[in-house]
ZAGUBA-101435 format. One line per 4 residues: number of its first residue (from 1); their letters; for each residue x, y negated, z negated of C-alpha. Coordinates in steps of 0.1 Angstrom, whole numbers, plus 5000, padded with zeros to 4 digits. Layout:
// residues N
NUM) a) X:Y:Z ~ ...;
This chain:
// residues 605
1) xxxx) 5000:5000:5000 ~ 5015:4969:5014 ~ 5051:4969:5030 ~ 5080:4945:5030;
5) xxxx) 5108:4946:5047 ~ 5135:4916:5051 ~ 5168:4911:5062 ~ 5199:4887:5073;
9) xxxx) 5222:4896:5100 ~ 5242:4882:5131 ~ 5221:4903:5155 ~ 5186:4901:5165;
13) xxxx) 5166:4913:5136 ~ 5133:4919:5147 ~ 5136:4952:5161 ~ 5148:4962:5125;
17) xxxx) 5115:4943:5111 ~ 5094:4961:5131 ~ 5110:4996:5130 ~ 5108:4991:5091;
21) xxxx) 5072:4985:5090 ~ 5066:5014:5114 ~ 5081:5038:5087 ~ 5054:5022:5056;
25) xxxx) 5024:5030:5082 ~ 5017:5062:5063 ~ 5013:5036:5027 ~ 4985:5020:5045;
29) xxxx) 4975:4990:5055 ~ 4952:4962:5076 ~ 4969:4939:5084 ~ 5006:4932:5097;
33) xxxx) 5031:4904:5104 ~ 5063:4892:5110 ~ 5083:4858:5108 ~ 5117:4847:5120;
37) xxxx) 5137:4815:5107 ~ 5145:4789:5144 ~ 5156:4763:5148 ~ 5127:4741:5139;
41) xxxx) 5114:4762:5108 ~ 5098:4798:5107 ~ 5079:4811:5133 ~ 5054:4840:5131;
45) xxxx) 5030:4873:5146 ~ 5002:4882:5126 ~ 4979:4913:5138 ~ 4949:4931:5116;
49) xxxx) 4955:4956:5138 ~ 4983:4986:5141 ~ 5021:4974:5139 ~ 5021:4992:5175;
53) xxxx) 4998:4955:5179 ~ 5026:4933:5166 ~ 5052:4950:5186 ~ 5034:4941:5212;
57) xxxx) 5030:4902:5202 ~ 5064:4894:5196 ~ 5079:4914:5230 ~ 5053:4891:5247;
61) xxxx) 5065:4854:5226 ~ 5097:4861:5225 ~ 5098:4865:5191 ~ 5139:4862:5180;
65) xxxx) 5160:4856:5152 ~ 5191:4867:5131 ~ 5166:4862:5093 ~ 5132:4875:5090;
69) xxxx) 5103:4891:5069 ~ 5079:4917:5076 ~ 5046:4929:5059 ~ 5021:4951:5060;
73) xxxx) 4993:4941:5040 ~ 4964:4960:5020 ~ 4936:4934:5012 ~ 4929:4928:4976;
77) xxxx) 4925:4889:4975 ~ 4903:4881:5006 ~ 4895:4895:5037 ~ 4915:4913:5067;
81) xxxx) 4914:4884:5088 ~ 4945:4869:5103 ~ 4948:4836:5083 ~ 4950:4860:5051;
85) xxxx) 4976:4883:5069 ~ 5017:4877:5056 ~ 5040:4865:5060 ~ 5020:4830:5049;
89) xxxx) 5039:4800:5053 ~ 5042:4765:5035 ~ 5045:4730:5049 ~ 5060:4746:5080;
93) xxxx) 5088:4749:5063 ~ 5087:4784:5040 ~ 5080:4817:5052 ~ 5067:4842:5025;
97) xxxx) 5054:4882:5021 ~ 5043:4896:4985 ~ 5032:4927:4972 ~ 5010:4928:4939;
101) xxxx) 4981:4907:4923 ~ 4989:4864:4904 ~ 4965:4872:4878 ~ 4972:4833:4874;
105) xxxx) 4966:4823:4908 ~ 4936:4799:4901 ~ 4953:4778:4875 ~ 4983:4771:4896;
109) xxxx) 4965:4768:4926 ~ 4940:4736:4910 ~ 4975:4729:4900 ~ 4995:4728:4937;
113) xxxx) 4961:4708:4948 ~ 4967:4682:4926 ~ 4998:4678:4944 ~ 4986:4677:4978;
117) xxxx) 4991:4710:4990 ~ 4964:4726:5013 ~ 4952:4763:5012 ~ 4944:4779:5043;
121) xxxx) 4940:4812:5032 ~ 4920:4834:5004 ~ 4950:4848:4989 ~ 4969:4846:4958;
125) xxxx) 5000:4846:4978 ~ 4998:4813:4992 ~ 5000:4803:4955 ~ 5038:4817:4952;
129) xxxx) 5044:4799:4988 ~ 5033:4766:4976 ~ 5047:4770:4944 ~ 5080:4779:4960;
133) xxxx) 5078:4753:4981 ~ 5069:4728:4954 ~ 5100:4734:4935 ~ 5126:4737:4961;
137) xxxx) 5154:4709:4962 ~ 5181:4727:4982 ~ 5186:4762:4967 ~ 5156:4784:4976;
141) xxxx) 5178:4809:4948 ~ 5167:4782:4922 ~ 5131:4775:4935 ~ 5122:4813:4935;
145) xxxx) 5135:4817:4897 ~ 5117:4787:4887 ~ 5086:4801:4903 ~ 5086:4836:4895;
149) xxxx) 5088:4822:4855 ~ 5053:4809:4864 ~ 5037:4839:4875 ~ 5012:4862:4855;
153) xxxx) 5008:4896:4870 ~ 5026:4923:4893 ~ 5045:4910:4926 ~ 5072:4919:4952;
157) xxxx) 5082:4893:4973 ~ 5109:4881:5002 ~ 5107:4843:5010 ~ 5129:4823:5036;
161) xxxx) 5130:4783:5042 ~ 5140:4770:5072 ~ 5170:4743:5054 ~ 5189:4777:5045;
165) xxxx) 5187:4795:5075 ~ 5208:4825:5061 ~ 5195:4837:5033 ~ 5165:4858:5022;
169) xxxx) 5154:4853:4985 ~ 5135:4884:4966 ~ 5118:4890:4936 ~ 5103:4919:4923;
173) xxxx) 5080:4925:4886 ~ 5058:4953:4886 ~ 5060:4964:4923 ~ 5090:4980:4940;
177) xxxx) 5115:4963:4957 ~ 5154:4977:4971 ~ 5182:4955:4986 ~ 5200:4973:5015;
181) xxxx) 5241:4964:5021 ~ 5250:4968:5058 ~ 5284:4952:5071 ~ 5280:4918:5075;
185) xxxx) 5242:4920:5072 ~ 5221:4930:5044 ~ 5183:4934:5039 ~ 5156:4936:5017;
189) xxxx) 5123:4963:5012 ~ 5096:4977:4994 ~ 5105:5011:5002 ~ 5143:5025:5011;
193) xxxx) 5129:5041:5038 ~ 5118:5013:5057 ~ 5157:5008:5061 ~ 5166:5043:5076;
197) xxxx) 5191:5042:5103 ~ 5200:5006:5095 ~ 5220:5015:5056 ~ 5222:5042:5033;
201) xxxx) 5237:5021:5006 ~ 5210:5007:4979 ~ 5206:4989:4951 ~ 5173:4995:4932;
205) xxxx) 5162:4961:4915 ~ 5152:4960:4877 ~ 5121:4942:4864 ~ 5123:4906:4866;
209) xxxx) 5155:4910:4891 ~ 5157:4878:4921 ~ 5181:4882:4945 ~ 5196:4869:4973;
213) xxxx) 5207:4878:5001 ~ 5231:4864:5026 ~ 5257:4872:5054 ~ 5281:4876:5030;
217) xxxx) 5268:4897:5003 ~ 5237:4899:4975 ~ 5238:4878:4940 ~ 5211:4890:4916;
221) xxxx) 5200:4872:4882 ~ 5180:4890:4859 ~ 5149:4878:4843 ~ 5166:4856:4815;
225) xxxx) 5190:4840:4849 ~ 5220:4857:4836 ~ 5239:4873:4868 ~ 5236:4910:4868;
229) xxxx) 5258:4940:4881 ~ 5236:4969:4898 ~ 5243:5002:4905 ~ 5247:5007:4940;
233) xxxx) 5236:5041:4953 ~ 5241:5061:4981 ~ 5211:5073:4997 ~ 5203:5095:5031;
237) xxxx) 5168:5083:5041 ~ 5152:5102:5059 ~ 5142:5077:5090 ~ 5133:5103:5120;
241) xxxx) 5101:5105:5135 ~ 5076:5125:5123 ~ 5054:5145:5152 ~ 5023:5158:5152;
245) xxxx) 5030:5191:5173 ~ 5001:5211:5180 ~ 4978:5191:5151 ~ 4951:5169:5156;
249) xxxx) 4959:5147:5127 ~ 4988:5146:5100 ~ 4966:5158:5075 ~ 4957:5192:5091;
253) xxxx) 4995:5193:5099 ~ 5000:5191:5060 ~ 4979:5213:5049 ~ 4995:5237:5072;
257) xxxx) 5030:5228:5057 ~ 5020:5241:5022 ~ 5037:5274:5020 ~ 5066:5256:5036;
261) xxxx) 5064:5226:5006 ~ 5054:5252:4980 ~ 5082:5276:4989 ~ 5108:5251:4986;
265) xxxx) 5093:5234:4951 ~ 5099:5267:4936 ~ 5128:5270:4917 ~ 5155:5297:4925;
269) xxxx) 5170:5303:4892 ~ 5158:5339:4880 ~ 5140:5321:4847 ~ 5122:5293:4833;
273) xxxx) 5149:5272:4824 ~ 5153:5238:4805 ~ 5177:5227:4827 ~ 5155:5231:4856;
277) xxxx) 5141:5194:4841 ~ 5175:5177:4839 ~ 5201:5169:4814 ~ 5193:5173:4778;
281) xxxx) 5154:5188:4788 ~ 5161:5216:4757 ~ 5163:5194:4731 ~ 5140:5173:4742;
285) xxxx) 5114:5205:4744 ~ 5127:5216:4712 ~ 5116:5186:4695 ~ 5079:5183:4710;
289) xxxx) 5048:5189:4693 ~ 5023:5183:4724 ~ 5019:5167:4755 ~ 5001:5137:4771;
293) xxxx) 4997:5136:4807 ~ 4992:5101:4827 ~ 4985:5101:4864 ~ 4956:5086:4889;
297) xxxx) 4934:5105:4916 ~ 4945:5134:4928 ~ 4973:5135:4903 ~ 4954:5130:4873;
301) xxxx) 4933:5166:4888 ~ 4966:5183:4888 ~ 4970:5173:4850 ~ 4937:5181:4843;
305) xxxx) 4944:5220:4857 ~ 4979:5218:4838 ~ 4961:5212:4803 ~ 4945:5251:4809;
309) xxxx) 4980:5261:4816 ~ 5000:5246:4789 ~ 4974:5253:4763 ~ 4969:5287:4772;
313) xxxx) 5004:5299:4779 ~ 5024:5275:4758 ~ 4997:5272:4730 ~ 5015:5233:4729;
317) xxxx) 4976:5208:4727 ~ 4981:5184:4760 ~ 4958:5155:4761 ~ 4955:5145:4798;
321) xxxx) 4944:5107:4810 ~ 4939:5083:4833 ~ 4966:5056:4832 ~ 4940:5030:4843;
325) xxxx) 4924:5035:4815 ~ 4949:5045:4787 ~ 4969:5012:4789 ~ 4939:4996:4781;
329) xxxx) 4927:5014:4748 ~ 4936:5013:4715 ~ 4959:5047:4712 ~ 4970:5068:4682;
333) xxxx) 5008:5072:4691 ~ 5027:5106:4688 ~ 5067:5100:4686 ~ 5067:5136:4693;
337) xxxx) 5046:5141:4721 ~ 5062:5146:4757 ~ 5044:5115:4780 ~ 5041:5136:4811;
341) xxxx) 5040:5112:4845 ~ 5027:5123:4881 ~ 5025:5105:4910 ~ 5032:5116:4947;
345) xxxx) 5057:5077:4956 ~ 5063:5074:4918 ~ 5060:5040:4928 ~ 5019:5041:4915;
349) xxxx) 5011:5010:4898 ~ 4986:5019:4873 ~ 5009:5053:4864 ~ 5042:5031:4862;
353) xxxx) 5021:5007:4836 ~ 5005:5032:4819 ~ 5042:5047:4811 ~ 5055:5010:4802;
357) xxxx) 5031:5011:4778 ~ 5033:5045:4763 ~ 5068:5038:4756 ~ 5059:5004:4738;
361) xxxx) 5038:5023:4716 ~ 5068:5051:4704 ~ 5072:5075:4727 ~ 5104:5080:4732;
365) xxxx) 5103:5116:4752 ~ 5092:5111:4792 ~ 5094:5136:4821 ~ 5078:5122:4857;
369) xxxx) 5069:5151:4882 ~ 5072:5132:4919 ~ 5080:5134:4952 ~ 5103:5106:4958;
373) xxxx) 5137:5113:4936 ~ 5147:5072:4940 ~ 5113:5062:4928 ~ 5109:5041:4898;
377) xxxx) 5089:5067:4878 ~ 5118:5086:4877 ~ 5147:5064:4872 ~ 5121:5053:4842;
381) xxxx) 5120:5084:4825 ~ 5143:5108:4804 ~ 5139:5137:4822 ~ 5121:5151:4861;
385) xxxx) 5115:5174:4882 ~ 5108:5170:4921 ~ 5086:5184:4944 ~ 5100:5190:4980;
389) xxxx) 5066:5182:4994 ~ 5087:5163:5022 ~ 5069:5129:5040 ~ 5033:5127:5035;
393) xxxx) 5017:5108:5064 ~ 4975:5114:5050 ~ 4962:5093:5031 ~ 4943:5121:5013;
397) xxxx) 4973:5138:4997 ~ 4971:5176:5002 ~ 5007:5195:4999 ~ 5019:5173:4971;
401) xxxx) 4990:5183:4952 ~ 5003:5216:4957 ~ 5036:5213:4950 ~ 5026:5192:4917;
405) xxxx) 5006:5225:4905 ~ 5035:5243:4910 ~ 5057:5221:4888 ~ 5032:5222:4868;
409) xxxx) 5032:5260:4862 ~ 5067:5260:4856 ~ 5071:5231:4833 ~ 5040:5255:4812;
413) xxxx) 5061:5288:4814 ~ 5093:5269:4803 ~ 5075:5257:4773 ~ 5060:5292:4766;
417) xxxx) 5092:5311:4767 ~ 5112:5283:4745 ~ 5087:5288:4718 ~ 5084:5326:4724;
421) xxxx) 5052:5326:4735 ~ 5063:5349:4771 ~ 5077:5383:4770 ~ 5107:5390:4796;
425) xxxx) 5084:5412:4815 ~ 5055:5387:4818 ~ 5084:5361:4825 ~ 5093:5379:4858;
429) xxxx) 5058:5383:4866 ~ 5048:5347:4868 ~ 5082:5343:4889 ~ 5076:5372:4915;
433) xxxx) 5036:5353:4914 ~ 5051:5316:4923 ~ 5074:5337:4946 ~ 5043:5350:4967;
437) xxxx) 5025:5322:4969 ~ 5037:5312:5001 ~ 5027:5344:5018 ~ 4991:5343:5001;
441) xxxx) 4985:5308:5009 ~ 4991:5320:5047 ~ 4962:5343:5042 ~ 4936:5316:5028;
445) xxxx) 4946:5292:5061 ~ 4937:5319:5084 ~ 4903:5310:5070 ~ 4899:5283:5091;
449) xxxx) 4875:5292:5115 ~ 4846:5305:5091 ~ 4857:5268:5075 ~ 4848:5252:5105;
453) xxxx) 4817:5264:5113 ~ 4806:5252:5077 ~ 4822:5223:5085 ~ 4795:5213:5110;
457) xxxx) 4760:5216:5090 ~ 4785:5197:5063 ~ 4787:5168:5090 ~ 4749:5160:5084;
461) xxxx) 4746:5158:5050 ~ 4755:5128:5029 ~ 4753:5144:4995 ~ 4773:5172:4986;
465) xxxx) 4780:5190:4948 ~ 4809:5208:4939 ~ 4807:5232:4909 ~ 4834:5249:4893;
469) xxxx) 4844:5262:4856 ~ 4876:5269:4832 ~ 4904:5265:4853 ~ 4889:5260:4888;
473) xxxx) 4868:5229:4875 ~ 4896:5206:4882 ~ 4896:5219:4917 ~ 4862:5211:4925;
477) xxxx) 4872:5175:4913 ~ 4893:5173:4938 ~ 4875:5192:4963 ~ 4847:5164:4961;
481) xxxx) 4874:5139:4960 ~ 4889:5152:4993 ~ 4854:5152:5009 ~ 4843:5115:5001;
485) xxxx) 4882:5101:5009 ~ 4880:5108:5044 ~ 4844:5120:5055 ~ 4821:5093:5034;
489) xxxx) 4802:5118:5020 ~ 4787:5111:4983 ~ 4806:5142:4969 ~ 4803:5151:4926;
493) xxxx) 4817:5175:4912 ~ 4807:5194:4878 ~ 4814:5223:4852 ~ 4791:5250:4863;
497) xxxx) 4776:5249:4829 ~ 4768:5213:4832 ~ 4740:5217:4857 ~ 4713:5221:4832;
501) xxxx) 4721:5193:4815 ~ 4709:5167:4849 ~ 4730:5177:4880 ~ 4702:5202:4891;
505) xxxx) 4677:5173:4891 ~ 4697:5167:4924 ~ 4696:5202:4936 ~ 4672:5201:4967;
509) xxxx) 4676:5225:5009 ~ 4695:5188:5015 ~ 4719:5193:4988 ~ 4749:5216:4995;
513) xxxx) 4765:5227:4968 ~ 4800:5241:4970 ~ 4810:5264:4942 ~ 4847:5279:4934;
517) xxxx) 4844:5317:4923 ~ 4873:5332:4914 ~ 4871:5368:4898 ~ 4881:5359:4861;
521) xxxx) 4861:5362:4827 ~ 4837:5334:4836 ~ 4823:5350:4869 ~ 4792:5367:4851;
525) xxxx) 4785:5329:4839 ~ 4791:5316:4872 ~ 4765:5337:4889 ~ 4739:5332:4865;
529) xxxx) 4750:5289:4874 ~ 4746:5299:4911 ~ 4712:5316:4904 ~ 4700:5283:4889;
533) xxxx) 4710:5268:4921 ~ 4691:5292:4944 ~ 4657:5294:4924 ~ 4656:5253:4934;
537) xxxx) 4661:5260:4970 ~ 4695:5248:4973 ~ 4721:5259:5002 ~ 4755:5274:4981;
541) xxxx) 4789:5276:4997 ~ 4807:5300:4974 ~ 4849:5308:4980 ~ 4842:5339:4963;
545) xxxx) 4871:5364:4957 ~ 4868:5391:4977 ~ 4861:5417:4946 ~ 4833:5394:4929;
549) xxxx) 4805:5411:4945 ~ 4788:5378:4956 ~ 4776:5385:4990 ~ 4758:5364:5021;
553) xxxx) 4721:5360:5015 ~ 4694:5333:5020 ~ 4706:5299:5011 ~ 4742:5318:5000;
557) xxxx) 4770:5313:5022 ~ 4800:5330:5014 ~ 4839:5330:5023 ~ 4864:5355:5008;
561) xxxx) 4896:5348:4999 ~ 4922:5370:5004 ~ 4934:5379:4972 ~ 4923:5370:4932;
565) xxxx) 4956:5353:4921 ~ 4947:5349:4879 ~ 4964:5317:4868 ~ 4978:5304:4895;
569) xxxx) 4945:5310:4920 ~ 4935:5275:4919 ~ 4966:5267:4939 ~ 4949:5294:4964;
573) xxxx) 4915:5283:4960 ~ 4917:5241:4967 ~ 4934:5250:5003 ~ 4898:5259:5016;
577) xxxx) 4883:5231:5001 ~ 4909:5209:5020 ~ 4901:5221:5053 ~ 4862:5222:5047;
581) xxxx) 4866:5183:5037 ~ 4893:5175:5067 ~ 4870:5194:5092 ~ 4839:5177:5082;
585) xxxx) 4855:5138:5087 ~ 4865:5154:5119 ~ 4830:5163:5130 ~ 4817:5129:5118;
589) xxxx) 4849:5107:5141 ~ 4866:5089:5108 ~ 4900:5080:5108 ~ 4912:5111:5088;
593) xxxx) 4946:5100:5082 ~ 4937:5065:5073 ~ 4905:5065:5056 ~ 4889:5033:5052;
597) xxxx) 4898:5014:5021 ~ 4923:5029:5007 ~ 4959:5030:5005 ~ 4990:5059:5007;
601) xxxx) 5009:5044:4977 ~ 4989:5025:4955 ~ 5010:4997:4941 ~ 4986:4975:4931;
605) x) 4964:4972:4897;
């Protein structure tokens, strides 16, 4: 969710602009733009449509220049029109892009009116312009330090000014931002893989960190002005193309990758080992007492699935919550609770402040569970563990929810066998279990045909209920998730048992109801929940296991899975539920990989 990318060289720049914001497509956006210092001031393209759009724009105006910004922005204040589109400029003279939300911007923007300054736009970003703009008096360095002290809220930013023609000035609180070092060029981005190809050496800025960048190197202050050192870190990113191949979409190509991802998540040590979490993970696990687990969306489902694993295999209580929510409650801390993190970028806002705080409050003991290993939820925390999910171009995230499950599992086995809960031989069980997963996974995507056809009467409906129960509720959370993301389709999901208590009020023939049926001890409860279903005339959708003995009927639809897979099945049994929700939008003509309204990386409040 909303891209920057900046830089300073003694080359034409823009290609590098608009290669950068090529590679933050996949984060999501509306709208897209770029601007160039000349030699009377800053000159722009702005598109609300693809970058392919802006590419286009700048070949045709000519569009040159050695210092530039990019941006791809997500709307959050005012609509996707061009005049709100970055970068947004200031008297002509100041060119600037921003990531976040000015909590503030209405106070300073009475405030910049006062002193003349016109607003052209509906954003809170041409507050920071202004503001910039306001206090510059030769050193843009300066102007953005002073401004930045005036901001409330999360930003990223990259500003230029036309009476410094060689210099880029970021800033970054609350949202991500990476300065790149080239030779005798350097550049600026929200992401390190918008520089692919261009540097592989990094510096990661800290909270409240402004630099700038120039020809002949980058000067950084930190947020009390004092100059600050950085590490500088050597990073391969991965800039190639990514192809489609014989898929329709990226997220059918995912969903295909998932033995692939979950086959290389695995660990191949021959135990559950500490170490497998990093430096220092035993005696960190030796001095826990319990978990809490802080994530959003589709993460937050994966911790929701983790808490029947850690409690019933590690026997350790795990509170799970979302970190919307938990920053903004009063709390009872646990010094020796384990703050468990998940987040696909690591770079999610809401998860990143919901750690901030948990760590203000006494926790002293963190482990983040990502995708990304230069992300700021990890360099933030104690301990990690990565998932080798690889790029993931959906929106609607499918094999790093996955690959999350699978860390997951191991982080609950490791727990179990240090507190001598797991026997050797049940040990080597669960590791010759994660071990076939791949292969059994290629068995449930081979349902993809019988998924189809359901796929069409899904198409027509607008309502849909998923049930599920122990375990495999969690999964029919995100099953409905996956189905209202990127088909529009009203989609809830509920505890089997829960339907007596209002859901079946909504059980009518127009209602389909999706139900996860794995063969474990709450399958006799589960039939007598799909019974309730069918004596109200509604049409079920059961992935049954193939040995439940729940067969086609009248108003009972039923696909087998291959195999009943005991604590790791819902990693078997969400696939399905993937495809029925990926092969619906396709039915209905939405933009599956880029579902409307939403965002890839989520780095806003």
């Amino acid at each position: 969710m909303c891209g920057i990318v900046g830089a300073v060289a003694q080359r034409n720049i823009v290609p590098v602009l608009i290669e950068g914001l090529r590679r933050l497509e996949y984060r999501g956006y509306d709208s897209c733009g770029v601007a160039v210092l000349g030699a009377d001031g800053p000159r722009r393209a702005r598109s609300v449509a693809r970058v392919a759009d802006l590419d286009e724009q700048v070949r045709e105006s000519h569009l040159e220049g050695i210092t530039g910004i990019a941006h791809t922005r997500w709307a959050t204040h005012g609509a996707p029109v061009t005049d709100n589109a970055h970068p947004i400029f200031s008297k002509d003279a100041l060119a600037l892009v921003h990531n976040g939300i000015i909590e503030n911007y209405e106070s300073l923007r009475e405030m910049l009116r006062s002193k003349g300054y016109t607003f052209v736009s509906q954003t809170d970003t041409e507050v920071i312009a202004h503001l910039v703009h306001s206090l510059y008096r030769g050193d843009l360095f300066a102007a953005v330090r002073e401004a930045v002290a005036q901001l409330h809220g999360a930003y990223a930013i990259a500003v230029l000014h036309k009476d410094q023609p060689h210099t880029v000035v970021g800033a970054r609180q609350g949202s991500p931002l990476v300065v790149g070092l080239g030779n005798g060029e350097n550049f600026l981005a929200s992401d390190a893989l918008a520089l692919a190809g261009s540097t592989e050496r990094f510096i990661f800025l800290e909270e409240g960190d402004v630099c700038e960048l120039s020809l002949e190197g980058v000067r950084i202050a930190d947020r009390d002005g004092n100059e600050a050192q950085r590490d500088v870190r050597q990073v391969a990113a991965y800039g190639g193309a990514v192809e489609l191949g014989p898929y329709r979409h990226f997220m059918q190509k995912e969903i295909f990758e998932q033995p692939r991802a979950i086959s290389d998540t695995i660990p191949q040590a021959d135990s559950f080992d500490a170490s497998l979490f990093g430096e220092g993970a035993d005696k960190v696990f030796a001095e826990i007492d319990s978990l809490l687990i802080l994530a959003c969306g589709t993460s937050y489902y994966s911790g929701l699935t983790a808490k029947y694993w850690l409690e019933s295999i590690a026997k350790i209580p795990t509170q799970v919550e979302i970190a919307s929510e938990y920053r903004y409650r009063e709390s009872v801390p646990n010094p020796k609770a384990l703050v468990v993190v998940i987040s696909q970028s690591g770079e999610t806002a809401d998860t990143l402040a919901a750690l901030k705080h948990a760590q203000s409050l006494g926790h002293k003991h963190t482990l983040a569970i990502c995708n990304v290993g230069t992300s700021a939820m990890v360099r933030q925390t104690e301990l990690s563990f990565l998932t080798h999910a690889g790029r993931e171009i959906g929106v609607a995230s499918t094999k790093a929810f996955t690959t999350q499950l699978v860390a997951l599992f191991v982080l609950a086995a490791t727990l179990a066998k240090l507190r001598g809960r797991v026997s050797n031989a049940q040990e080597a069980e669960y590791l010759k279990q994660l071990r076939h997963l791949p292969a059994a996974l290629n068995s449930v995507l081979a349902l993809e045909p019988q998924i189809i056809a359901w796929s069409e009467e899904f198409s027509r409906k607008e309502h849909a209920l998923f049930l599920g129960r122990g375990l495999h509720y969690p999964i029919a959370l995100e099953g409905a998730l996956k189905l209202k993301e990127i088909s529009y389709i009203h989609a809830e999901a509920y505890p089997a048992g829960e339907l007596k208590h209002g859901p079946l009020a909504l059980v009518t023939e127009a209602m389909p109801v999706v139900t996860v049926a794995p063969n474990d001890a709450l399958l006799e409860k589960l039939k007598s929940n799909i019974q309730e279903v069918r004596a109200r005339g509604g049409q079920l959708y059961v992935f049954a296991d193939a040995d439940t003995k729940i067969v086609n009927d009248e108003g009972l639809h039923v696909i087998r899975m291959p195999e009943h897979y005991g604590l790791l099945s819902p990693i078997l049994h969400v696939v399905p539920l993937q495809m029925l929700a990926y092969h619906t939008a396709c039915a209905r003509g939405t933009d599956v990989d880029k579902p409307r309204n939403l965002a890839k990386s989520v780095t806003v409040e």
